[in-house]
ROBA-837475 format. One record per residue (C-alpha): residue number from 1; residue in three letters; x, y, z. Coordinates in Angstrom, 3 decimals, decimal comma, always signed. Layout:
! residues N
+-----+------+----------+----------+----------+
! pos ! code !        x !        y !        z !
+-----+------+----------+----------+----------+
! NUM !  ALA !        X !        Y !        Z !
...
+-----+------+----------+----------+----------+
//
This chain:
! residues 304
+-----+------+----------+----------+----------+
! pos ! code !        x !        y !        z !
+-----+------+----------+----------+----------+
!   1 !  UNK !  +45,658 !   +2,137 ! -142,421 !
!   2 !  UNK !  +41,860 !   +1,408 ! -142,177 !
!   3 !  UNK !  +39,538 !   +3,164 ! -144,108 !
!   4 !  UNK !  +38,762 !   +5,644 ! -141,271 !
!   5 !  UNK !  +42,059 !   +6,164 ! -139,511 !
!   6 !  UNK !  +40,343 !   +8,862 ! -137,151 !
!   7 !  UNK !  +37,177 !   +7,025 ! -136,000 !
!   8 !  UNK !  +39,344 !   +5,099 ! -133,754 !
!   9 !  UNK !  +43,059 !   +6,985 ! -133,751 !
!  10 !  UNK !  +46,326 !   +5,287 ! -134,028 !
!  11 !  UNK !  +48,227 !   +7,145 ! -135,911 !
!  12 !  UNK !  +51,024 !   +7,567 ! -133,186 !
!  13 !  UNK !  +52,672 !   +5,737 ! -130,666 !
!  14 !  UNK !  +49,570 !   +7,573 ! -127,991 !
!  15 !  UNK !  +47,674 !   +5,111 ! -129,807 !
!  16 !  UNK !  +44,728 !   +7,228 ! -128,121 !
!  17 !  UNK !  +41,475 !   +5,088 ! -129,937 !
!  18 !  UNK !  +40,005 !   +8,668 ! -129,547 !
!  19 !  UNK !  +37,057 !   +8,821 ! -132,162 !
!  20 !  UNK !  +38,065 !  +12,349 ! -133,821 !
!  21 !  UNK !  +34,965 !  +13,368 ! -135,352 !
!  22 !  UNK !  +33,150 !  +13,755 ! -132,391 !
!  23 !  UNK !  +36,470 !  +14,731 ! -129,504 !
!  24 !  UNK !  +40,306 !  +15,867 ! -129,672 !
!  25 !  UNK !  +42,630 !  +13,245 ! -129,084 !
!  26 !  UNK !  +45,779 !  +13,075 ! -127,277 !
!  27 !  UNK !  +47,174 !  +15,757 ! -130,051 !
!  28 !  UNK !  +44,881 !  +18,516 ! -128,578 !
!  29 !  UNK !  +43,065 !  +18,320 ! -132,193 !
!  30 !  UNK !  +40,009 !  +16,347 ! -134,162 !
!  31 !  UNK !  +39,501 !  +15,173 ! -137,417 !
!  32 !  UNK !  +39,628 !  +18,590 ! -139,592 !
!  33 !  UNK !  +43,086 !  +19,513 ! -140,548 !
!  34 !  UNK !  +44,023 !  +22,647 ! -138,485 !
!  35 !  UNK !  +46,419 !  +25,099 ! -139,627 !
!  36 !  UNK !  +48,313 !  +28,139 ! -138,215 !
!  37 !  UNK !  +51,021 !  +29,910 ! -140,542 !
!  38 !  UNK !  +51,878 !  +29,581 ! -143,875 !
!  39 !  UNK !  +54,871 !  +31,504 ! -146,095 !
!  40 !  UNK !  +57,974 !  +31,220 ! -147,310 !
!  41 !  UNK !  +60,767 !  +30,400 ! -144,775 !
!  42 !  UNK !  +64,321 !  +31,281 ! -144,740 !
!  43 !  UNK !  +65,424 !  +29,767 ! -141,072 !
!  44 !  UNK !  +65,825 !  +26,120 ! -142,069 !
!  45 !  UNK !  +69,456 !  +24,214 ! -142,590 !
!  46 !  UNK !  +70,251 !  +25,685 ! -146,256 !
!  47 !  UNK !  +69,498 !  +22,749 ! -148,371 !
!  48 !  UNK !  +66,081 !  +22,859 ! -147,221 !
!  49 !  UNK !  +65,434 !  +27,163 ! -147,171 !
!  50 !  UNK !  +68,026 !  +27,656 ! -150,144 !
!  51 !  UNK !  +67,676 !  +31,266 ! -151,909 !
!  52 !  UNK !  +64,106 !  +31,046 ! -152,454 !
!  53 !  UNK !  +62,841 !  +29,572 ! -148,804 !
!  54 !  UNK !  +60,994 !  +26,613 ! -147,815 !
!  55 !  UNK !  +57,357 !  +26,609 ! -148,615 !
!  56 !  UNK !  +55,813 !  +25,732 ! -144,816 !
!  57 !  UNK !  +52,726 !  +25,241 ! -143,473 !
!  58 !  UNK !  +52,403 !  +24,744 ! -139,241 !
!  59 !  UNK !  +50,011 !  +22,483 ! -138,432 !
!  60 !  UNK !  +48,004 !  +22,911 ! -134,912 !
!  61 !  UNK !  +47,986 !  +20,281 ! -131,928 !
!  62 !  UNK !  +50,901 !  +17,808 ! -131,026 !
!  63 !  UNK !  +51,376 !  +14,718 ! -130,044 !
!  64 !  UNK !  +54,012 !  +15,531 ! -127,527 !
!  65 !  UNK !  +54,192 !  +17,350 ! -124,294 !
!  66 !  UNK !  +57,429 !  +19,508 ! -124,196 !
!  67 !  UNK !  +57,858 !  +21,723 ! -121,463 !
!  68 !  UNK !  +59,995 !  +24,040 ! -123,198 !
!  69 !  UNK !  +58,135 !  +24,534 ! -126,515 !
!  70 !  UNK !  +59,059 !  +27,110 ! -128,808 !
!  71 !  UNK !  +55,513 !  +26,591 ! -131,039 !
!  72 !  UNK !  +53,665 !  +26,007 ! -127,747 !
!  73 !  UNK !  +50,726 !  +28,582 ! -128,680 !
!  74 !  UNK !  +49,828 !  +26,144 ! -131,996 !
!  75 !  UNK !  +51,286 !  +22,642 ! -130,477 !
!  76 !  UNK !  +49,729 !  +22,878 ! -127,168 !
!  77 !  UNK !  +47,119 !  +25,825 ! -127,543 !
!  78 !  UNK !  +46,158 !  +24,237 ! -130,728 !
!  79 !  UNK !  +46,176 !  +28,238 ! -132,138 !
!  80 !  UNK !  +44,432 !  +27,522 ! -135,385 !
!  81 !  UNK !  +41,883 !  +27,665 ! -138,337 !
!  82 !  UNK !  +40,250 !  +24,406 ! -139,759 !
!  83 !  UNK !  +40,724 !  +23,774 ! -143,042 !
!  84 !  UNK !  +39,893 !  +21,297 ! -145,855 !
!  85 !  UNK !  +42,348 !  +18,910 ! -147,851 !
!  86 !  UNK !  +41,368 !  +21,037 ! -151,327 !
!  87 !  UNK !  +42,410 !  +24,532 ! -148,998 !
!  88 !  UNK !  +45,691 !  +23,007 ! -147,941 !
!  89 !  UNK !  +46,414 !  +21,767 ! -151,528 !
!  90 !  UNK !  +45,546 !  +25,014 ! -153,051 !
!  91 !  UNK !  +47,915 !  +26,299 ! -150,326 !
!  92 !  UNK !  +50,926 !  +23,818 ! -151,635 !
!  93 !  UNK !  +50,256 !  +25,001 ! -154,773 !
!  94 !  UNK !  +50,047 !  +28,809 ! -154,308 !
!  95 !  UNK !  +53,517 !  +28,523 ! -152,225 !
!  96 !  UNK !  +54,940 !  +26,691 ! -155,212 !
!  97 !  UNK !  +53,822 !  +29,655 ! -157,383 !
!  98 !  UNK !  +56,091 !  +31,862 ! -154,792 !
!  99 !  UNK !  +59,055 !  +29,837 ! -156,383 !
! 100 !  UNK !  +59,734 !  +27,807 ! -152,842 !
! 101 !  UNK !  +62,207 !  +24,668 ! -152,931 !
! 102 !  UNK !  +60,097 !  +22,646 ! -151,279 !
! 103 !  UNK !  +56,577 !  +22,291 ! -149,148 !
! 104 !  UNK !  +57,972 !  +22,120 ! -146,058 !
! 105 !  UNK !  +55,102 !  +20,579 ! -143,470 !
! 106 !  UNK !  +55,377 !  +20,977 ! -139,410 !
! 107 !  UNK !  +54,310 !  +18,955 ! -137,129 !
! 108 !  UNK !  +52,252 !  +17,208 ! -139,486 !
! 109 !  UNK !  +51,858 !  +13,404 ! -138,011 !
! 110 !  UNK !  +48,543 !  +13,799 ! -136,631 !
! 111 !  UNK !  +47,204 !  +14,759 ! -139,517 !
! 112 !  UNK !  +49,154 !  +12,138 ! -141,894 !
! 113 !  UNK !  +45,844 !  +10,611 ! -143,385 !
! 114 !  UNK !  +44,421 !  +14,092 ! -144,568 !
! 115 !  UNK !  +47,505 !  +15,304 ! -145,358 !
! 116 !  UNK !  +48,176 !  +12,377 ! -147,910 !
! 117 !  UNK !  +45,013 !  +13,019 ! -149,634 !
! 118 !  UNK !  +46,085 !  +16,927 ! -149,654 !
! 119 !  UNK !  +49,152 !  +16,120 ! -151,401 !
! 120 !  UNK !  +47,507 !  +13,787 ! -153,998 !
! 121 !  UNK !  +44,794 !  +16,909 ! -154,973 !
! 122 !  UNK !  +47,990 !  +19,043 ! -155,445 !
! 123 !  UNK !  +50,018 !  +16,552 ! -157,387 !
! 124 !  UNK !  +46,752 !  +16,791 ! -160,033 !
! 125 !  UNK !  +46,924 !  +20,381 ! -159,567 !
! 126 !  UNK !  +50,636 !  +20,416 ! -160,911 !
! 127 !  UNK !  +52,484 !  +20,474 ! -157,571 !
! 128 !  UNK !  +55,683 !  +19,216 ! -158,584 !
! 129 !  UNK !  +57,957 !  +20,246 ! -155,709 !
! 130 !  UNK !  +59,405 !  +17,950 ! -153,059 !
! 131 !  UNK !  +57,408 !  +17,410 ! -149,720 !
! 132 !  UNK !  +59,369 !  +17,523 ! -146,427 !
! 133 !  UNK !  +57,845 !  +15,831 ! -143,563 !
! 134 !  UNK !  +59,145 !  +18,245 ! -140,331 !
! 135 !  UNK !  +58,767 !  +15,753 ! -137,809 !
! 136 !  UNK !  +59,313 !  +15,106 ! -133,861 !
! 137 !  UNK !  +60,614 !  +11,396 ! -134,805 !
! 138 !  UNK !  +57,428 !  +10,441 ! -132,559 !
! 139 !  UNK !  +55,684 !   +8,411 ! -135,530 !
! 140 !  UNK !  +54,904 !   +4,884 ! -135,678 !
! 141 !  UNK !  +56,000 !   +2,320 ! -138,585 !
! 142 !  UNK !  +52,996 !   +1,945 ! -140,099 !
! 143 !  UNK !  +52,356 !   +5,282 ! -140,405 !
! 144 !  UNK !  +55,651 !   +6,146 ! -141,569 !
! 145 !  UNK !  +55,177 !   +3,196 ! -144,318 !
! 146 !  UNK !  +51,570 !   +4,918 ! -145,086 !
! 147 !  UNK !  +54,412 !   +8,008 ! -146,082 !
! 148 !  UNK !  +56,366 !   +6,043 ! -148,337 !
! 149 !  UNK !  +56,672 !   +7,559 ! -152,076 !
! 150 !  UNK !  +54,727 !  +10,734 ! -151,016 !
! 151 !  UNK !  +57,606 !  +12,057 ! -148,876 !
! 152 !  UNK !  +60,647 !  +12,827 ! -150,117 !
! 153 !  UNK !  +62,742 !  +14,179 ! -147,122 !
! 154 !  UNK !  +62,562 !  +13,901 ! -143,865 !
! 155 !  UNK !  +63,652 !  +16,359 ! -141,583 !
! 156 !  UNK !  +63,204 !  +14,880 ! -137,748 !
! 157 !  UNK !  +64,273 !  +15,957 ! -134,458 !
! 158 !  UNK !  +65,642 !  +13,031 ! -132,465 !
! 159 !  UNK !  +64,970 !  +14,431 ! -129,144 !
! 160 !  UNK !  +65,715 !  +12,060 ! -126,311 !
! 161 !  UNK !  +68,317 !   +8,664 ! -125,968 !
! 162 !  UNK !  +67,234 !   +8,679 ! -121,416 !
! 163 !  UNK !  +63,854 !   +7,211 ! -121,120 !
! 164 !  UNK !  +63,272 !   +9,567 ! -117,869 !
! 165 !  UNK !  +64,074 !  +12,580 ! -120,050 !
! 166 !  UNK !  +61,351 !  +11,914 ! -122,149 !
! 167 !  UNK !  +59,024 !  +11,566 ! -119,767 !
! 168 !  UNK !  +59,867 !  +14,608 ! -117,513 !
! 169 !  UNK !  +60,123 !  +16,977 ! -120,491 !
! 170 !  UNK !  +57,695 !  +15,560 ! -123,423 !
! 171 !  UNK !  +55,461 !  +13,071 ! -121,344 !
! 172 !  UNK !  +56,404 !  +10,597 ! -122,984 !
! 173 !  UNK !  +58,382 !   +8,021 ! -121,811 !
! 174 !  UNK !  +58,505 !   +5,527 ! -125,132 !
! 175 !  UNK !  +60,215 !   +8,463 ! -127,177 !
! 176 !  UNK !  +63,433 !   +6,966 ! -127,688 !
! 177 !  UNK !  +61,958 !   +3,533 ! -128,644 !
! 178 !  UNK !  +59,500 !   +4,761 ! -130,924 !
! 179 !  UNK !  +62,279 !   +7,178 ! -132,379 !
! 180 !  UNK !  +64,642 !   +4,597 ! -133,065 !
! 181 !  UNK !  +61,735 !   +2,716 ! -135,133 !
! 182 !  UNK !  +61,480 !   +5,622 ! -136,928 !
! 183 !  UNK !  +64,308 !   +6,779 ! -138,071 !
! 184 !  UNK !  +65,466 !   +3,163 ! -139,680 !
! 185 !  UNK !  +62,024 !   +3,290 ! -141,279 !
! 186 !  UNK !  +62,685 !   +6,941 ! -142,725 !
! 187 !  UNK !  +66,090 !   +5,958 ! -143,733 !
! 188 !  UNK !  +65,115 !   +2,835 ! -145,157 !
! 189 !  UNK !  +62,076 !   +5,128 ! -147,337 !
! 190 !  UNK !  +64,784 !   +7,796 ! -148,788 !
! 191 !  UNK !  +68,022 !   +7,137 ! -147,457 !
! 192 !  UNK !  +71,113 !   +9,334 ! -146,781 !
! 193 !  UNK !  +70,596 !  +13,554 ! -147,801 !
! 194 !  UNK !  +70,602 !  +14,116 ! -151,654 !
! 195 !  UNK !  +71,385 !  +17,379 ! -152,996 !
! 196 !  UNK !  +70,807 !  +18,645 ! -156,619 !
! 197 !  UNK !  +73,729 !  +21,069 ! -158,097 !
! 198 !  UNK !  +73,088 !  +24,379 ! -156,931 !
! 199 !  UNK !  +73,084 !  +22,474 ! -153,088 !
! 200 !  UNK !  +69,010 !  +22,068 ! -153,134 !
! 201 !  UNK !  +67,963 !  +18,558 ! -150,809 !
! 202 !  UNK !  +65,783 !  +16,414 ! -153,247 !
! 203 !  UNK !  +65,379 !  +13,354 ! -151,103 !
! 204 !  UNK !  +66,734 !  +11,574 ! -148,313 !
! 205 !  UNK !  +67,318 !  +12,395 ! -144,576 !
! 206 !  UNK !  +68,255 !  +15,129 ! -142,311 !
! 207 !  UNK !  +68,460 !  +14,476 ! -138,591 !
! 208 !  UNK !  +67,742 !  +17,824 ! -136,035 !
! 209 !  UNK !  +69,449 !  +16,991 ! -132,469 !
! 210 !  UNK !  +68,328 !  +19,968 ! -129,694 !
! 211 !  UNK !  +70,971 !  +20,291 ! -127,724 !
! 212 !  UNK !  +69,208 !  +20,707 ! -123,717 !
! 213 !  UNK !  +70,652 !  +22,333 ! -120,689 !
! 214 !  UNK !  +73,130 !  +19,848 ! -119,217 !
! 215 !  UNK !  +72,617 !  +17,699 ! -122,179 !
! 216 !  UNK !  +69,549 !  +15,813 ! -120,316 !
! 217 !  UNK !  +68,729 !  +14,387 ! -123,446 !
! 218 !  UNK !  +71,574 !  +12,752 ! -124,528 !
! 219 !  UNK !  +72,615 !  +14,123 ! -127,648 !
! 220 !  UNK !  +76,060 !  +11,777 ! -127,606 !
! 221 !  UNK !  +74,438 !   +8,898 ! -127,555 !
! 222 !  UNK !  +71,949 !   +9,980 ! -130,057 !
! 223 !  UNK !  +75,124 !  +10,185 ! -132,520 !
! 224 !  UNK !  +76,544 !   +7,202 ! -131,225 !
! 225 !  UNK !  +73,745 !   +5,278 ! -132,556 !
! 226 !  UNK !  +73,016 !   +6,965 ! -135,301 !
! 227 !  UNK !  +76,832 !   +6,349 ! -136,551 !
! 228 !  UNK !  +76,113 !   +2,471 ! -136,118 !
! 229 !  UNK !  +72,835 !   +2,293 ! -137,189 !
! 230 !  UNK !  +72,851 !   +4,636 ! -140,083 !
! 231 !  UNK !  +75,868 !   +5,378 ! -140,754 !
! 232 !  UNK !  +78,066 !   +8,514 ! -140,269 !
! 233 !  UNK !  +77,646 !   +9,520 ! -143,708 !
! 234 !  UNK !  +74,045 !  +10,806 ! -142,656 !
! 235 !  UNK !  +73,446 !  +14,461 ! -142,508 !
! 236 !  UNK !  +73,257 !  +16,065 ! -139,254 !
! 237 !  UNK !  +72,188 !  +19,404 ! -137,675 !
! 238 !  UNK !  +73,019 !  +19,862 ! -134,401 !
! 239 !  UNK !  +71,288 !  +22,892 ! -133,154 !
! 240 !  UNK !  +72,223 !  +25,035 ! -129,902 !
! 241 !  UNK !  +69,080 !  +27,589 ! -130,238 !
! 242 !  UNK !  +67,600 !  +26,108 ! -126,946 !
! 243 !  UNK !  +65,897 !  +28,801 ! -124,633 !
! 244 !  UNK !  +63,442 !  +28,398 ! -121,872 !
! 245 !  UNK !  +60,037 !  +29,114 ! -122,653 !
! 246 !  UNK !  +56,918 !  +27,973 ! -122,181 !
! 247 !  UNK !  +56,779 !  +25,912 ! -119,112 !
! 248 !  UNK !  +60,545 !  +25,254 ! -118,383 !
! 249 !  UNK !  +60,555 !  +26,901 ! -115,349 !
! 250 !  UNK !  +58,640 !  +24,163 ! -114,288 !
! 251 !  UNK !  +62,150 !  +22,022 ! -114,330 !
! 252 !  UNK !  +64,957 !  +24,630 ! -112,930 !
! 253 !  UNK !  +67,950 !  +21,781 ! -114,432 !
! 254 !  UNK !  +66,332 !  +23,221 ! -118,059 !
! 255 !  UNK !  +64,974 !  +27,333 ! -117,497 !
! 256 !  UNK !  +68,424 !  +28,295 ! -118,713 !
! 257 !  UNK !  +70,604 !  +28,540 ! -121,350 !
! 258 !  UNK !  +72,930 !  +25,730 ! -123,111 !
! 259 !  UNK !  +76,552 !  +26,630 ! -121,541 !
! 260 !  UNK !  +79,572 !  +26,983 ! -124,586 !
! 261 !  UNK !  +81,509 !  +23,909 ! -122,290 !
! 262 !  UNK !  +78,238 !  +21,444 ! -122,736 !
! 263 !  UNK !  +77,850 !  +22,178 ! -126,075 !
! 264 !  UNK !  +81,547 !  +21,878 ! -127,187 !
! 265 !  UNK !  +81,233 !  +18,132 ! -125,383 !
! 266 !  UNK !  +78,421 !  +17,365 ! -127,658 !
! 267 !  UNK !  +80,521 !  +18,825 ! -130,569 !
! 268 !  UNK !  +83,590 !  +16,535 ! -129,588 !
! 269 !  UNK !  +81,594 !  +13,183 ! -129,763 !
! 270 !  UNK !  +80,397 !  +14,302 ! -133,415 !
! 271 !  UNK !  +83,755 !  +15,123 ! -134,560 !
! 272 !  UNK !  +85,045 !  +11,599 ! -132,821 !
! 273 !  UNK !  +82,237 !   +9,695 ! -134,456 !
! 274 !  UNK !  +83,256 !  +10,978 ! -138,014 !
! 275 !  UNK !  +80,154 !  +12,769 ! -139,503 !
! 276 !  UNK !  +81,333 !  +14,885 ! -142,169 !
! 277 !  UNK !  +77,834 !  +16,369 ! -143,551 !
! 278 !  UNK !  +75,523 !  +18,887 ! -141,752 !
! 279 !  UNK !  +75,674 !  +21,731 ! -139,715 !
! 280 !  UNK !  +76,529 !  +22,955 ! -136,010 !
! 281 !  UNK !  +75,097 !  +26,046 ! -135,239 !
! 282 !  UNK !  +76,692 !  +28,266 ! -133,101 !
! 283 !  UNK !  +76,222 !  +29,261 ! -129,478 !
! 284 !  UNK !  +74,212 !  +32,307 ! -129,841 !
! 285 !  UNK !  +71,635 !  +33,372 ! -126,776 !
! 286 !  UNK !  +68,274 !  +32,811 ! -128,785 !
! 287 !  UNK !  +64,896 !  +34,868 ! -128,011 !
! 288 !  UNK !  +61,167 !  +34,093 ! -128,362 !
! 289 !  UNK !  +61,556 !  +36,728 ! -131,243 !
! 290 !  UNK !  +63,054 !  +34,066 ! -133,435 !
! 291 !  UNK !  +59,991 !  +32,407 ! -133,367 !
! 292 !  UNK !  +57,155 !  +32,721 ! -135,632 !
! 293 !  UNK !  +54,487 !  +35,154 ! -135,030 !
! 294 !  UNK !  +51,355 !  +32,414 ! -134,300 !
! 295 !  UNK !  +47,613 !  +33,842 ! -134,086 !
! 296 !  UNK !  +45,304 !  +32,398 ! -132,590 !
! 297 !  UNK !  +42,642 !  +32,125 ! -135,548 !
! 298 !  UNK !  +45,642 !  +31,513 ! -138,271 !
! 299 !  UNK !  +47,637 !  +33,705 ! -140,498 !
! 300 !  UNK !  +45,587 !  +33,899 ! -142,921 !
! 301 !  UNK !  +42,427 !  +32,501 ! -144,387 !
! 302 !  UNK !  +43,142 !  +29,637 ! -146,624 !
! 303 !  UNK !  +42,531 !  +29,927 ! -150,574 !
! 304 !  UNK !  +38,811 !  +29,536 ! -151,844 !
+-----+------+----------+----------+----------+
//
């Protein structure tokens, strides 16, 4: 990266050039790191939340456009409170004292340079715990490289395999491209999902596939790559909490619910492909309660 990463952005495929310091880019954010909601958090796949949850912080601003957003007050809304590299590592450090698996970080890409230099003050600081980078598999290779022995899992959403998909629901029409980069880069970094003895992920990769209305997105042919690029002895979770919020009305073919039939389809191409390791959630009518209780100014002021 150059020395100034922000003064003329590229950290992600918008490759935006925005100067940060002085405007938001495309992410909706500028140069400060911006956060929203810290804590302990039980909801992940269990060998990230475990017994004792997964320490995560939200970041605020996106660098995609979905419609349907569950996070849309912080991703699009940019619902926040600036904050410092030596706040968020006191932050890391204070959730490790919580006795958290892992420090679990959301939507973090935009902020990849500060966040690197975060991680490095709470190393010092005695962070030993593993960092997760929660990502929407929109990242760039360099970046990712930038990444490489200061993550140790990655847990991305591969969202969209249909080019028009991408750009009628995220606005962004290079997704599956870009996502495809990214995941042989992240598997190359850490490879396939490795768990400790009581079941805990220390490293390696765990791929999130969304299941849409209608399957618009493509899941199957999501997993029929990833079987032949990867391998199917990646870890998969294949989710089915999908409910329209946000601006989904906006498209009527996704302001509904994921039918049982189009999700059992989904289910049958896994089970065809041979993955053996992962999760399938069940069909279960989710709610905008399930999702986290953003404010606008944060949860919380950071530590002193």
């Amino acid at each position: 990266m150059p020395a100034d990463p922000l003064a003329q952005c590229r950290i992600c495929p918008r490759n935006c050039g925005v100067d940060r310091h002085h405007r938001s880019g495309v992410c909706g954010v500028g140069a400060l790191l911006r956060l929203n909601l810290w804590h302990p958090h039980f909801g992940e796949e269990p060998p990230i939340s475990g017994i004792r949850g997964s320490g995560t912080i939200f970041f605020s601003g996106c660098n995609l456009r979905c419609l349907y957003c569950q996070n849309w007050k912080i991703s699009q809304l940019a619902w926040g409170r600036d904050s410092t590299e030596e706040q968020l590592a006191d932050i890391m450090v204070a959730l490790q004292g919580q006795g958290v698996h892992n420090i679990n970080l959301v939507t973090p890409t935009h902020f990849t340079p500060r966040i690197i230099e975060a991680i490095a003050i709470a190393r010092a600081a005695g962070l030993v715990l593993p960092i997760v980078w929660n990502t929407s598999g929109y990242e760039t290779v360099t970046t990712l490289r930038s990444l490489e022995g200061v993550v140790d899992i990655y847990l991305a959403d591969f969202r969209y395999w249909d080019v028009e998909a991408a750009r009628r629901y995220s606005g962004a029409a290079d997704y599956p491209a870009r996502a495809r980069e990214a995941f042989g880069e992240m598997y190359r970094q850490v490879g396939h999902l490795h768990l400790d003895d009581e079941g805990i992920a220390r490293r390696g990769l765990l791929t999130r596939l969304l299941v849409l209305p209608g399957n618009v997105n493509r899941v199957d042919l999501i997993l029929r790559w990833l079987a032949t690029a990867i391998g199917p002895e990646t870890w998969l979770s294949l989710m089915s909490q999908y409910y329209p919020v946000y601006r989904a009305a906006d498209c009527p073919e996704i302001n509904r619910y994921v039918g049982q039939e189009e999700f059992n389809a989904v289910v049958a191409v896994l089970d065809e492909l041979g993955f053996e390791y992962g999760f399938v959630q069940e069909l279960a009518e989710s709610t905008p309660e399930w999702t986290p209780d953003f404010q606008a100014d944060g949860a919380g002021q950071p530590p002193e």
